[in-house]
C-alpha positions as CSV (number, residue, x, y, z in Angstrom):
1,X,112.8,-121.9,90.5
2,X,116.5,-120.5,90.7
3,X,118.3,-118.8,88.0
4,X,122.6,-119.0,88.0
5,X,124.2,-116.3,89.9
6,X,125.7,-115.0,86.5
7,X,122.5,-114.2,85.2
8,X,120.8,-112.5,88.4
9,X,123.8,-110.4,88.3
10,X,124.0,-109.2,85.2
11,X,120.2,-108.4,85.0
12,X,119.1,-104.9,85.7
13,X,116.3,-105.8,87.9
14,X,118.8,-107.9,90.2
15,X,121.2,-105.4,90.5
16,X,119.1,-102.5,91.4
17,X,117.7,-104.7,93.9
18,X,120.7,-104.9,95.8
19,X,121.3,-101.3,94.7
20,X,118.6,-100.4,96.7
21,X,118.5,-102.7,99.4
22,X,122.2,-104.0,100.1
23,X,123.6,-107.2,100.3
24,X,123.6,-107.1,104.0
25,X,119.6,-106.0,103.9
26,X,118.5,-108.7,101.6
27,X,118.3,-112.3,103.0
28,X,120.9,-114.2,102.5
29,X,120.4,-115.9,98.9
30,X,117.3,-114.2,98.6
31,X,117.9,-113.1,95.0
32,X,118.9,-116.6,93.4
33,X,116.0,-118.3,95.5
34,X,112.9,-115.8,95.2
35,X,113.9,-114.4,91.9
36,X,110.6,-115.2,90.4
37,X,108.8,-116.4,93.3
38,X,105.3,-114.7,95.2
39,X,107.7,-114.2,98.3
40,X,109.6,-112.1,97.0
41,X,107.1,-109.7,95.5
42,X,105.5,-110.2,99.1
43,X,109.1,-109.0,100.8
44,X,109.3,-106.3,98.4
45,X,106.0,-104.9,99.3
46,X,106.7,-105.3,102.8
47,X,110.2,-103.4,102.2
48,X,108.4,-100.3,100.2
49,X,108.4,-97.2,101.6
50,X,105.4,-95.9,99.7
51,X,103.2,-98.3,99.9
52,X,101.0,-96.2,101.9
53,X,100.3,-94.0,99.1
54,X,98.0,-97.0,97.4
55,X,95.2,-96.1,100.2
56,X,94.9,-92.1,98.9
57,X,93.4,-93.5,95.5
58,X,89.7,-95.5,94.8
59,X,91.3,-98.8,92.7
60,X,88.2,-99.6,90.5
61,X,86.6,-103.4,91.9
62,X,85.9,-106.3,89.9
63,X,82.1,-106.1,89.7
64,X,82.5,-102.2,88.3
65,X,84.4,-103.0,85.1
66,X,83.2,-104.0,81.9
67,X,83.7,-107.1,81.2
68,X,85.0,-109.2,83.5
69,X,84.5,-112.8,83.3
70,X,81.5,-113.1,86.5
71,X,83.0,-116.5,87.4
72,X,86.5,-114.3,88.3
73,X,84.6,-112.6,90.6
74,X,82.8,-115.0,92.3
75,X,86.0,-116.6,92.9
76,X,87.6,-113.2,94.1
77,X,85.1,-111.3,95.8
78,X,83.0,-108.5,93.7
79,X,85.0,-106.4,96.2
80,X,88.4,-107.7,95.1
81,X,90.8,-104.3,93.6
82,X,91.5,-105.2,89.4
83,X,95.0,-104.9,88.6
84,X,95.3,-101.2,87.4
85,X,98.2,-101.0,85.0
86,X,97.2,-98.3,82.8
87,X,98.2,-94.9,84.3
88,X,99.9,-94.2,80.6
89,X,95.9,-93.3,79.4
90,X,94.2,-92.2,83.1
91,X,95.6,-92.2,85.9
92,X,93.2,-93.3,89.3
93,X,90.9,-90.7,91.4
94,X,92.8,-89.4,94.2
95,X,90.3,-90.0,97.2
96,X,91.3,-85.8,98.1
97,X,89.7,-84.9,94.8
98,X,86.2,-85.8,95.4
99,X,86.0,-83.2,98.8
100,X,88.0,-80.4,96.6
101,X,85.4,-80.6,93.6
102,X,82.4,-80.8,96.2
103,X,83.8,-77.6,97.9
104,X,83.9,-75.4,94.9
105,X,80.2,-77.3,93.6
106,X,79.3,-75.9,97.4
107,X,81.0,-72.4,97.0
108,X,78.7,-72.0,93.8
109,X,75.6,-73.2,95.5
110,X,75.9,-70.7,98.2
111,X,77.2,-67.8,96.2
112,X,76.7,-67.7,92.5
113,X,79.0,-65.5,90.5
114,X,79.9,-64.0,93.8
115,X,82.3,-66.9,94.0
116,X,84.9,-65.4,91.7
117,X,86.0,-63.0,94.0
118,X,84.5,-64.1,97.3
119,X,85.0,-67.1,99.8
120,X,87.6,-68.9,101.3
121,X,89.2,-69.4,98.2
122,X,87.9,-67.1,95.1
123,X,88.0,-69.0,92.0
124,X,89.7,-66.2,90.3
125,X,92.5,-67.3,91.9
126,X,91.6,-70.9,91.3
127,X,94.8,-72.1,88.8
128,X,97.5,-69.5,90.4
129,X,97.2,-71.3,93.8
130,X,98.8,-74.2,92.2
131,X,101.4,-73.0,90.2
132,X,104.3,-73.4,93.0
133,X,103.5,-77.1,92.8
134,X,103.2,-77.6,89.8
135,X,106.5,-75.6,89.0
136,X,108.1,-78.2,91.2
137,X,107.0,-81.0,89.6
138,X,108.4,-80.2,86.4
139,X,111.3,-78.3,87.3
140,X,110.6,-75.0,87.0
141,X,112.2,-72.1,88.9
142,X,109.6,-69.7,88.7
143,X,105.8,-70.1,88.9
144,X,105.3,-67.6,85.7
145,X,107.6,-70.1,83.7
146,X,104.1,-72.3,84.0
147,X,100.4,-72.0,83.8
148,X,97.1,-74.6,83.8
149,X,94.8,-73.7,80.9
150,X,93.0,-75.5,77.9
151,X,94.1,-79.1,76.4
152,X,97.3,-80.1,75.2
153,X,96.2,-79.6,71.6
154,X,95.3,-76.2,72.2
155,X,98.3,-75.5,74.4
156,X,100.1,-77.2,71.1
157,X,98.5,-74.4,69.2
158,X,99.2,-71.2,71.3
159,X,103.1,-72.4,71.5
160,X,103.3,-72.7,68.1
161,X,101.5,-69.4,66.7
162,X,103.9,-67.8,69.1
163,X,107.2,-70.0,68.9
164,X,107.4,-71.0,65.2
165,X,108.9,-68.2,63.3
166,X,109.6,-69.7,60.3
167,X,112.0,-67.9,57.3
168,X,112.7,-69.0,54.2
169,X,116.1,-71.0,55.4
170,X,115.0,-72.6,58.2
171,X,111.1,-73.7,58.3
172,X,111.4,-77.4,59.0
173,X,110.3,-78.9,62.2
174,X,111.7,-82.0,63.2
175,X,109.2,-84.7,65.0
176,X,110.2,-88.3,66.4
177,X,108.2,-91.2,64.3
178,X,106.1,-92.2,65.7
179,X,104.0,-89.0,66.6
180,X,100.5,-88.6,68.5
181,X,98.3,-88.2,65.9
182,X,97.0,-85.2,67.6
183,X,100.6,-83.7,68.0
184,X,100.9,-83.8,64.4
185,X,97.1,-82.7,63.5
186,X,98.5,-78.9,65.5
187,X,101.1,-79.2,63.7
188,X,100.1,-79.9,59.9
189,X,97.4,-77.5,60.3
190,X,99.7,-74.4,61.6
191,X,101.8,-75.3,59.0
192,X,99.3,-75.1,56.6
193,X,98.1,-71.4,58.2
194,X,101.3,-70.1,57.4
195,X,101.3,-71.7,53.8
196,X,103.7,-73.6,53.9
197,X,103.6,-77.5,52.8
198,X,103.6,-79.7,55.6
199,X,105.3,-82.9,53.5
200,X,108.0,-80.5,52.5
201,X,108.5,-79.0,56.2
202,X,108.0,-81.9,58.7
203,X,110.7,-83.9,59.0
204,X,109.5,-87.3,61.0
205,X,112.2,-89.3,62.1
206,X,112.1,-93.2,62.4
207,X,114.1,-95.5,64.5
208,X,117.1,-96.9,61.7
209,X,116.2,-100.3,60.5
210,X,116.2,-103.4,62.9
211,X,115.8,-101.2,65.7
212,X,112.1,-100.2,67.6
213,X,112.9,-97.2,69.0
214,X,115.1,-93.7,68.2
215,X,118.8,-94.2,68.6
216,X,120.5,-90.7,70.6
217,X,123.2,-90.5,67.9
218,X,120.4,-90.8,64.9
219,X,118.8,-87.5,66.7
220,X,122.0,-86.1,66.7
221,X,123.0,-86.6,63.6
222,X,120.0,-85.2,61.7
223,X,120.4,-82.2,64.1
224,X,123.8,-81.8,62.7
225,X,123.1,-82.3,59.4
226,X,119.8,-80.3,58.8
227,X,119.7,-77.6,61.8
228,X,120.4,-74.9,59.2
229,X,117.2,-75.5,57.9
230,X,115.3,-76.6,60.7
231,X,113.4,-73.7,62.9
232,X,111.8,-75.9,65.6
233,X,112.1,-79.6,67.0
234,X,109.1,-81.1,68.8
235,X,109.5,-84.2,70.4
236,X,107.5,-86.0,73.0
237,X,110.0,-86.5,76.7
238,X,108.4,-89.9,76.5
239,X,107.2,-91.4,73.0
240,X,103.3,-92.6,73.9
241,X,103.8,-96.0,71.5
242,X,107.1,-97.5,72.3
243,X,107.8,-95.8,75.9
244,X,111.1,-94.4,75.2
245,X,112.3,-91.5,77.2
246,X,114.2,-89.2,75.3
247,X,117.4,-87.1,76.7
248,X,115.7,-83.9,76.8
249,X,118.8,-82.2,78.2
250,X,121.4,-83.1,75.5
251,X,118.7,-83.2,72.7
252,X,117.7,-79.3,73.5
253,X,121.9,-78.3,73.7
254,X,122.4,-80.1,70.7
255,X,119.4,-77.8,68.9
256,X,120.0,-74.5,70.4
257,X,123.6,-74.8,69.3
258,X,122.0,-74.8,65.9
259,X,120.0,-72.3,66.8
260,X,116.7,-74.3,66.8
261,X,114.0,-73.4,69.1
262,X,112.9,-76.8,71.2
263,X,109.8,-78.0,72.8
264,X,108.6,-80.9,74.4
265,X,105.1,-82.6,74.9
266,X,105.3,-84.2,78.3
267,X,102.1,-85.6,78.3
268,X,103.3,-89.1,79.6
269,X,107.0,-87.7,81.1
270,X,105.2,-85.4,83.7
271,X,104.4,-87.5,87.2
272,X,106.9,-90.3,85.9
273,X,110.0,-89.0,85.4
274,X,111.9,-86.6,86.9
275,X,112.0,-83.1,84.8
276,X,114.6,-79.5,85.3
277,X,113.1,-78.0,82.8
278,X,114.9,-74.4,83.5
279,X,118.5,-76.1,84.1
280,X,117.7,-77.9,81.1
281,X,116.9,-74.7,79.3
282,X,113.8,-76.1,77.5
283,X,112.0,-72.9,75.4
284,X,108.3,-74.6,76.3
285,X,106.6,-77.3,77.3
286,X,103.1,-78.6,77.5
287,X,101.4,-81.9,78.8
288,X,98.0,-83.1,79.6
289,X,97.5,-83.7,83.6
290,X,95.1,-87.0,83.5
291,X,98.0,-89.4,83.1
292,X,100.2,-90.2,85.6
293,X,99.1,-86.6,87.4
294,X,95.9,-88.5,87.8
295,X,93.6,-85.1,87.5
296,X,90.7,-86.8,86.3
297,X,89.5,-87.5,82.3
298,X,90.4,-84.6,80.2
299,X,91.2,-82.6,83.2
300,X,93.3,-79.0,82.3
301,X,96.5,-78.9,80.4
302,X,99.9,-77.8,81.5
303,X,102.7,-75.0,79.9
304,X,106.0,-74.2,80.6
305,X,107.9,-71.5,78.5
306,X,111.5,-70.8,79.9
307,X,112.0,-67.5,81.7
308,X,113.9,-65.9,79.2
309,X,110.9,-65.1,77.6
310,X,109.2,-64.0,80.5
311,X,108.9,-60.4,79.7
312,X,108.5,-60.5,76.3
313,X,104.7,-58.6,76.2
314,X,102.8,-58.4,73.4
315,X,106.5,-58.6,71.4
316,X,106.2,-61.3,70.6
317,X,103.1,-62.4,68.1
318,X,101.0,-64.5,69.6
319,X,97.1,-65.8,70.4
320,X,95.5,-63.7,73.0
321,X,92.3,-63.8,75.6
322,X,91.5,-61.9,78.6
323,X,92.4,-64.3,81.2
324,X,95.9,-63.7,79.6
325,X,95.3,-59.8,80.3
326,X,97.0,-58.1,83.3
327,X,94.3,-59.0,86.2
328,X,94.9,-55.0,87.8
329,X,93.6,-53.9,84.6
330,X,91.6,-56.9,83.2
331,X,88.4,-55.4,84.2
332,X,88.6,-52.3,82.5
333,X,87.2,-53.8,79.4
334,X,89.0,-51.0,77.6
335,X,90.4,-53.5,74.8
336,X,94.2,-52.7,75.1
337,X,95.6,-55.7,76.0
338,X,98.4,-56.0,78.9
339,X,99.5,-59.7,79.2
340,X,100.5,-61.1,82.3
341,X,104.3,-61.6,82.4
342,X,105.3,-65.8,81.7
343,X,103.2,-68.4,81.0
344,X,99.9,-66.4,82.3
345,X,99.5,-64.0,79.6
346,X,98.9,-66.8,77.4
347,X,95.7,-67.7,78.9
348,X,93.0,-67.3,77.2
349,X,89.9,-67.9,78.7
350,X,88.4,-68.4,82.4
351,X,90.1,-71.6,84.3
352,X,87.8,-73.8,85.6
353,X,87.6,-73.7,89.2
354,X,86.7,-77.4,89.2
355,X,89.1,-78.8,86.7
356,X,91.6,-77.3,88.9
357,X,90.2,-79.3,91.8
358,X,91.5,-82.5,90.3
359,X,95.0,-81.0,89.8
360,X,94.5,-79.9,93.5
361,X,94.2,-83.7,94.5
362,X,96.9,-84.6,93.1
363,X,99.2,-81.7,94.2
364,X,97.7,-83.1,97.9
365,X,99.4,-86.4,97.5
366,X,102.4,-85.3,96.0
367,X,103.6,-82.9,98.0
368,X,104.1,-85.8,100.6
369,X,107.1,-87.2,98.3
370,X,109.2,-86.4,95.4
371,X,110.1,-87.2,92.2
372,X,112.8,-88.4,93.8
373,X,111.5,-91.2,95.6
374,X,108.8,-92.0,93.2
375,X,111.7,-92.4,90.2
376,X,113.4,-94.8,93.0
377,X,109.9,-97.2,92.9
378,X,109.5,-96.9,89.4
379,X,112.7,-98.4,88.0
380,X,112.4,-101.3,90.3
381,X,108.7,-102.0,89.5
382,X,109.1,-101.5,85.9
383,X,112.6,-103.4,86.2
384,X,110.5,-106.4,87.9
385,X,108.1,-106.5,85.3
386,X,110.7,-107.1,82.9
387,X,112.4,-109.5,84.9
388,X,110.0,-111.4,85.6
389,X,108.7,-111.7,81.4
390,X,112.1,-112.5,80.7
391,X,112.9,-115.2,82.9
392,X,109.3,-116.9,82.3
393,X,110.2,-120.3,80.8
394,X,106.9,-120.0,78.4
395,X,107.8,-116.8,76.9
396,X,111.6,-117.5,77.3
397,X,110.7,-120.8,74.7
398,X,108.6,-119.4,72.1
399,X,108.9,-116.1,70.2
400,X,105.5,-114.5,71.3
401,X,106.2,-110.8,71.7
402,X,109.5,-108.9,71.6
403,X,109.5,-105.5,74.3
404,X,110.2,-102.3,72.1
405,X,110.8,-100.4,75.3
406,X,114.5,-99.9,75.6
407,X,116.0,-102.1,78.3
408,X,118.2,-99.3,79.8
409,X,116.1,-98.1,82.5
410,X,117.2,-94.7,81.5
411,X,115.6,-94.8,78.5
412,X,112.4,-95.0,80.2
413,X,109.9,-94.2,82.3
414,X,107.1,-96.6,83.9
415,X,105.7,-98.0,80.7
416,X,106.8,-101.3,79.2
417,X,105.7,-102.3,75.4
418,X,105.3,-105.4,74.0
419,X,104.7,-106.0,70.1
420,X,103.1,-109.2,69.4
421,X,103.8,-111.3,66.5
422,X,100.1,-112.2,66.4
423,X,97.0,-110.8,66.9
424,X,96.3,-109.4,70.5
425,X,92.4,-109.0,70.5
426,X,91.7,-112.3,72.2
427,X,94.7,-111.8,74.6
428,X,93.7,-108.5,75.7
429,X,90.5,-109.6,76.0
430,X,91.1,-112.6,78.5
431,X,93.1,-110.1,80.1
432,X,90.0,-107.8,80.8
433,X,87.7,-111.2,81.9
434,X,90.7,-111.3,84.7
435,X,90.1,-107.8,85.9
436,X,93.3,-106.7,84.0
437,X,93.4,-103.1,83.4
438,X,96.2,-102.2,80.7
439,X,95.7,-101.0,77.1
440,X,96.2,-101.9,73.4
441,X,97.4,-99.7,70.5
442,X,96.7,-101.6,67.0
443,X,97.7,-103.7,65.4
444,X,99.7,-105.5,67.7
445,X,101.2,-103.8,70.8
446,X,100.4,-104.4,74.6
447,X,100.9,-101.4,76.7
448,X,101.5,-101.9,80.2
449,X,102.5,-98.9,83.2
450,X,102.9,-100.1,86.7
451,X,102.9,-96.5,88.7
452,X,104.9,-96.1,92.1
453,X,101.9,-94.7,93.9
454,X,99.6,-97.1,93.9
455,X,100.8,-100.2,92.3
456,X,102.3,-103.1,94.4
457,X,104.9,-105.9,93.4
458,X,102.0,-108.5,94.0
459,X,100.2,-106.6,91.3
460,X,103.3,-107.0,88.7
461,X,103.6,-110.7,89.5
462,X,99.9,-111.6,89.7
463,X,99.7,-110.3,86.3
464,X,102.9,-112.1,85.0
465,X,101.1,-115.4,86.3
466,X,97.6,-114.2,84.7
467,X,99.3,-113.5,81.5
468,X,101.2,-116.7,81.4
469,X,98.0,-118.6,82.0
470,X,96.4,-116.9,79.4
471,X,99.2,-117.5,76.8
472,X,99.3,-121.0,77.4
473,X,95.8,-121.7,77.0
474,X,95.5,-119.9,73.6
475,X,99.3,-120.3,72.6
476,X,97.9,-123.4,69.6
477,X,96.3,-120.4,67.8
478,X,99.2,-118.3,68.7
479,X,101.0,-120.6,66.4
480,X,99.1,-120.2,63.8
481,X,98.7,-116.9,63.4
482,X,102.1,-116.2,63.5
């Protein structure tokens, strides 16, 4: 099937191709004849530099998922790879993690509690031994402007208690709409510690009407017009429903010069998108690791809190535990606490030596690349995906779903969004019977996050052709629920 030249052109997906290839690279009328074509997904697997990657992570098989039709894999082989597209909830098992967790099961086997201190690598040490990578994956410049400890939630917590100062001018924090319901949870209930009303201090702000997602100028503007009174914005880098990825550089100047404090939940930026959190002079950060830093279900939390505040002390009020305390002194057990300077004196508690094990497995992989060069991937499978749903003559013909990810690549990160205007159980369903791993958010959104690591082209357009198939055979009762 071939598109007109004016259309390849002007499409984003087109033109980063030749972006990143060259005219003289691709095949001469490659792009008008393979647009939507298996060859072409084939040529740019072929072409990808990382592809390699996709062989340090266990893709879950057919015959281990729930639900999968049994006839798909009879056809496919039980041993066939589903097609993973769901990195924005868990991200796969690093094939590193599994000897890194059996070492420190092994170093407590052989030594007990003598394993805090003893051994190859004492587990006292367990989460510091990371920090240098972890710094450089979201763009820190120092390791004590980050720390691994507790959940996000909790992490939302200790930031909070020590960051929202609010007086009786400005109290309000401003959220984007719409929020993690967990995000908001920390942040009603601190409210509520400090008496104050949340429905009188939260300020969410919605997309203007017509529009899916937060317009930059809309931010803006109610920075402008209510930073007097606000103490504290809280936004997430990448907003979890429509996949939106927020300016986090210009939205934090715009704040501090209205002397709001700003911090970010980066829960599904970090491992995505490139983050400077220093040059971009963020005040703090947290984000879970299980996403696209693929540390394992519920695996440890991350912080950042600018260097400014680095040698604040015990100045600054705050939630304290002795994993936070000074480790030269720690073990005096003489109860006068000495934080560590940074991000470490707000631990609280002792770091799991395994948790950290499936940050380690990550770290592994990713210090063989960069954000850099993962960012490069991204936009092109991302911009494929959307390609390729936009130039489908099925969906091109009938108004099944509209994407409320923005189309400026951007303004984005891996994930793409698409809100149904019917009812998505059955589709997501006949998507799970074809070994199709993405994720729904009710009542009517489709979420779907190709990673560059270990997702292919052939994976984007084998889904594309699954979903198609699928839409045609149920698009009568489409109809009619519309």
């Amino acid at each position: 099937m071939s598109i007109t030249n004016s259309l390849l052109d002007s499409h984003i997906f087109l033109s980063f191709l030749r972006l990143k290839f060259g005219h003289n690279e691709l095949p001469e009328g490659a792009a008008e004849k393979w647009a939507l074509s298996e060859r072409l997904a084939k040529w740019l697997d072929y072409k990808d530099n990382l592809k390699d990657f996709k062989e340090e992570f266990y893709i879950p098989k057919l015959d281990k998922l729930p639900n999968v039709n049994p006839s798909f894999i009879e056809i496919n082989g039980k041993e066939s790879n589903c097609i993973y597209l769901c990195s924005n909830s868990v991200g796969l098992q690093p094939k590193c993690t599994k000897k890194y967790i059996n070492k420190e099961l092994k170093q407590w086997e052989e030594m007990g509690v003598n394993g805090h201190f003893y051994g190859e690598e004492p587990w006292i040490y367990c989460d510091e031994r990371l920090l240098k990578g972890i710094a450089n994956l979201v763009g820190a410049k120092l390791i004590e402007e980050v720390g691994l400890m507790n959940s996000t939630t909790i992490n939302i917590h200790l930031l909070f208690s020590a960051f929202y100062c609010p007086s009786s001018i400005k109290y309000k924090i401003l959220l984007e709409s719409p929020v993690f319901p967990s995000d908001y949870y920390a942040i009603e209930s601190q409210l509520k510690l400090k008496g104050i009303n949340p429905l009188e201090a939260i300020i969410c702000l919605k997309p203007r009407k017509g529009k899916e997602y937060i317009l930059i100028e809309d931010i803006i503007k109610i920075i402008e017009e209510e930073g007097n009174s606000i103490a504290l914005i809280f936004f997430n880098g990448i907003n979890y429903y429509t996949g939106q990825l927020f300016n986090i550089q210009l939205i934090t100047e715009k704040a501090q010069q209205k002397k709001c404090l700003v911090g970010w939940d980066l829960s599904h930026a970090v491992a995505n998108v490139p983050l400077y959190l220093n040059k971009w002079n963020v005040d703090f950060a947290c984000w879970c690791n299980y996403k696209y830093a693929c540390s394992g279900p519920g695996g440890v939390a991350g912080m950042f809190i600018h260097e400014r505040y680095k040698n604040e002390g015990i100045s600054r009020q705050r939630l304290s535990g002795w994993w936070g305390h000074k480790l030269t002194s720690r073990f005096n057990m003489d109860n006068k606490m000495e934080p560590e300077e940074g991000v470490s004196g707000y631990r609280l508690s002792t770091p799991s030596a395994i948790l950290m094990a499936g940050v380690r497995g990550f770290l592994d992989i990713f210090s063989k690349t960069s954000m850099t060069e993962l960012r490069q991937k991204s936009l092109l499978l991302t911009s494929y995906l959307e390609f390729l749903l936009e130039n489908n003559q099925l969906f091109k013909q009938n108004n099944y779903f509209t994407q409320i990810t923005p189309t400026d690549q951007n303004q984005r990160g891996c994930q793409l969004s698409l809100k149904f205007n019917c009812q998505i159980d059955k589709i997501y369903k006949m998507l799970s019977e074809r070994g199709i791993v993405v994720d729904k958010r009710n009542p009517n959104v489709i979420r779907i996050s190709p990673v560059p690591l270990y997702n292919t082209f052939m994976d984007i357009w084998l889904f594309v052709q699954i979903f198609e198939e699928i839409i045609n055979l149920i698009k009568n009762e489409l109809i009619l629920d519309k």
